[in-house]
C-alpha positions as CSV (number, residue, x, y, z in Angstrom):
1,X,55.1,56.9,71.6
2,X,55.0,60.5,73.3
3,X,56.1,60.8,76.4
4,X,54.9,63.7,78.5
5,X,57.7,64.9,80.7
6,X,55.9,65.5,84.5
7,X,56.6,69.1,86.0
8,X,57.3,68.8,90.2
9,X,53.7,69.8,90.6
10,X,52.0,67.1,88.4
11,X,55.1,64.6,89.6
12,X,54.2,61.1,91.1
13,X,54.6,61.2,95.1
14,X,53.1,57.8,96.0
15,X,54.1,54.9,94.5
16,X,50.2,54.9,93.5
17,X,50.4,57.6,91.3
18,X,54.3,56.3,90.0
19,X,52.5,53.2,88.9
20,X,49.8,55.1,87.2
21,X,52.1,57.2,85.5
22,X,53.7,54.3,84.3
23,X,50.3,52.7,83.1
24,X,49.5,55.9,81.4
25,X,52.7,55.5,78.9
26,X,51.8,52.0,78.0
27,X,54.0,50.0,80.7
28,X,52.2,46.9,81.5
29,X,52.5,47.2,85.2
30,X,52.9,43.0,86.6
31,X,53.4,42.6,89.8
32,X,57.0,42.1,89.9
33,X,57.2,45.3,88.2
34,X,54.7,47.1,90.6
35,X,57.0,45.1,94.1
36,X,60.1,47.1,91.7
37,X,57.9,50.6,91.8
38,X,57.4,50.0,95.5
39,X,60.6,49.7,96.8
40,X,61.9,52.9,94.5
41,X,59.3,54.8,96.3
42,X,60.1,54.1,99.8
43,X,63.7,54.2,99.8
44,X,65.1,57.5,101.1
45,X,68.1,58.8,99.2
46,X,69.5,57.0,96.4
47,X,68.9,54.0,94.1
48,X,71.6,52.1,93.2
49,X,70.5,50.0,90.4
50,X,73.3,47.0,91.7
51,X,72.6,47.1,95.1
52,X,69.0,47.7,94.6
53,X,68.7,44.9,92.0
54,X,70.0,42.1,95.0
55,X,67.6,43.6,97.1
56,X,64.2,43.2,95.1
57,X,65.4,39.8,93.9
58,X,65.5,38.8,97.5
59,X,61.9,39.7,97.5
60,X,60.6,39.0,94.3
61,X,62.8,36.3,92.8
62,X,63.2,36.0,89.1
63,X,63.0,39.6,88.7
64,X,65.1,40.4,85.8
65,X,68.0,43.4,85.6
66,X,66.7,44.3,82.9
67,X,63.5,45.0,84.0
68,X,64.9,46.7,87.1
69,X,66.8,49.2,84.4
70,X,63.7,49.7,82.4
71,X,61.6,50.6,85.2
72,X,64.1,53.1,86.6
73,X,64.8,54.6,83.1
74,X,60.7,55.0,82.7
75,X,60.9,56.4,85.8
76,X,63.2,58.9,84.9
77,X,61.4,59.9,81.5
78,X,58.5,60.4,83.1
79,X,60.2,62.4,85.7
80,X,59.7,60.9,88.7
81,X,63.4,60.3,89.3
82,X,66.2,61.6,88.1
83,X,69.9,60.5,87.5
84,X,73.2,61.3,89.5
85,X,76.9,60.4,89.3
86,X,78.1,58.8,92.3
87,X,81.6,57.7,92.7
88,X,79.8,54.6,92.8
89,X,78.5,54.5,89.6
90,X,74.7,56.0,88.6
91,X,72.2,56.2,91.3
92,X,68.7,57.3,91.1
93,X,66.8,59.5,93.6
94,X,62.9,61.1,93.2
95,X,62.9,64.7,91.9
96,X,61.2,66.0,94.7
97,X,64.3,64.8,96.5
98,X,66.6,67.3,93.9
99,X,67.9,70.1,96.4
100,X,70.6,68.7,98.1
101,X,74.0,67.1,96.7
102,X,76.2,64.1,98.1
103,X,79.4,64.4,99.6
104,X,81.0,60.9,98.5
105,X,84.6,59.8,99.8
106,X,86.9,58.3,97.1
107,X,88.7,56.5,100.1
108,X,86.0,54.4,102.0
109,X,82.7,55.2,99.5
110,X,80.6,56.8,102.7
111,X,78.0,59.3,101.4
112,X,77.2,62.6,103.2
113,X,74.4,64.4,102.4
114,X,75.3,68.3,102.3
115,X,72.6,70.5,103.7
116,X,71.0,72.2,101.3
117,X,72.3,75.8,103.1
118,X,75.5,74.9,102.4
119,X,74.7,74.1,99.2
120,X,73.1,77.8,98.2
121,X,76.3,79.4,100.1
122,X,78.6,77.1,97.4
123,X,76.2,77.9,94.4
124,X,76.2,81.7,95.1
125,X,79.9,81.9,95.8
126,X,81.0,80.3,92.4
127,X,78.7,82.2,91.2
128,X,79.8,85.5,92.7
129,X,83.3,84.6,91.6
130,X,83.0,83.4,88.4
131,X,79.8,84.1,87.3
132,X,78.7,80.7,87.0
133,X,75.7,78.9,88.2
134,X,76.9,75.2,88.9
135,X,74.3,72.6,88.8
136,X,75.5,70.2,91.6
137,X,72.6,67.9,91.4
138,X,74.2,66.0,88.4
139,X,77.4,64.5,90.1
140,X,77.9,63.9,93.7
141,X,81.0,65.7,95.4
142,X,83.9,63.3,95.4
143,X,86.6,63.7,97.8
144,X,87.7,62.6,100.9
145,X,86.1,62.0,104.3
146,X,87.4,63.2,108.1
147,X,88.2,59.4,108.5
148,X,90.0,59.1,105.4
149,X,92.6,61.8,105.7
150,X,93.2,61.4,109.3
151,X,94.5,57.6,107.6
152,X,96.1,59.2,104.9
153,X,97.8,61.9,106.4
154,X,101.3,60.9,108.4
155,X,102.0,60.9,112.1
156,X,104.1,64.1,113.3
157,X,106.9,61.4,114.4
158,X,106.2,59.4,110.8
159,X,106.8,63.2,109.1
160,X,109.6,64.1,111.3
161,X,111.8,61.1,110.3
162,X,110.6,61.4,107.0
163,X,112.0,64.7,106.5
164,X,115.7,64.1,108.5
C-alpha cells in the first residue's frame, strides 16, 4: 500500500484528523488504538514509547506494546510525528512541534528545551564557520546540566589538597 507522506499544511492537528489519517491508510482504528491516538495528541513535548506504553496501559489495559509501536510508527509515516534521539532512547514529538531541540543531561536525564532563538544563533554560527547547515531536530543535545557539574566539579579546598 501507498502511503502519502502529509506536508505541515495538510498535517493532522487534532487527534480527529490523526485518527482519520490513520483510517485513510487502512488502519482499523479500535478503541484502544483511538484511547493510544488520544494521548499522543495531547501530550506536549515528547513521546517516550516506554514511559508512554505504562501510561496508556493504566488507562486502557491490555493494550499491547506492539500496538503502541505500530501506532507511533503510522504516525510517523504519515507525518504526524516525527522521531528524535534522546539520551533516553527514541522519543516521538508532532511535526508541527519540529523547531526547537532538547538539551538532555547525561548525568541526571533532565530535558531542557532550547529556545528556538538560540537555536537559529547555533545553526547560523556552524554554519558561518564551517559552512554547514546542522539539522538539530534529529538528536537531542547531550551534555551536562548546571546541577550536574556543580556535583561533578571539586570543592576549591577538595582541589587544593588534591594538587599539594
Amino acid at each position: 500500500m501507498q502511503m502519502h507522506r502529509y506536508t505541515l499544511g495538510e498535517m493532522a492537528d487534532s487527534t480527529d484528523s490523526a485518527i482519520d489519517l490513520l483510517r485513510e491508510q487502512g488502519m482499523r482504528m479500535t478503541p484502544q488504538r483511538i484511547a493510544i491516538v488520544t494521548e499522543i495528541m495531547t501530550t506536549p513535548g515528547y513521546v517516550i514509547p516506554m514511559h508512554f506504553i505504562k501510561r496508556i496501559q493504566a488507562q486502557v489495559p491490555g493494550v499491547s506494546p506492539s500496538t503502541v509501536y505500530r501506532t507511533l510508527e503510522r504516525l510517523e509515516q504519515v507525518g504526524v510525528l516525527v522521531h528524535v534521539h534522546l539520551e533516553s532512547g527514541i522519543g516521538y514529538h508532532r511535526l508541527d512541534d519540529v523547531q526547537h531541540v532538547h538539551l538532555t543531561c547525561a548525568g541526571c536525564g533532565a530535558e531542557k528545551e532550547l529556545p528556538s532563538s538560540a537555536l537559529e544563533r547555533l545553526e547560523g554560527l556552524v554554519e558561518h564557520d564551517h559552512g554547514f547547515w546542522p539539522d538539530f531536530t534529529h538528536h537531542a543535545i547531550s551534555g551536562l546540566c548546571a546541577h550536574c557539574r556543580r556535583a561533578q566539579r571539586p570543592s576549591p579546598a577538595a582541589a587544593h589538597a588534591h594538587r599539594s
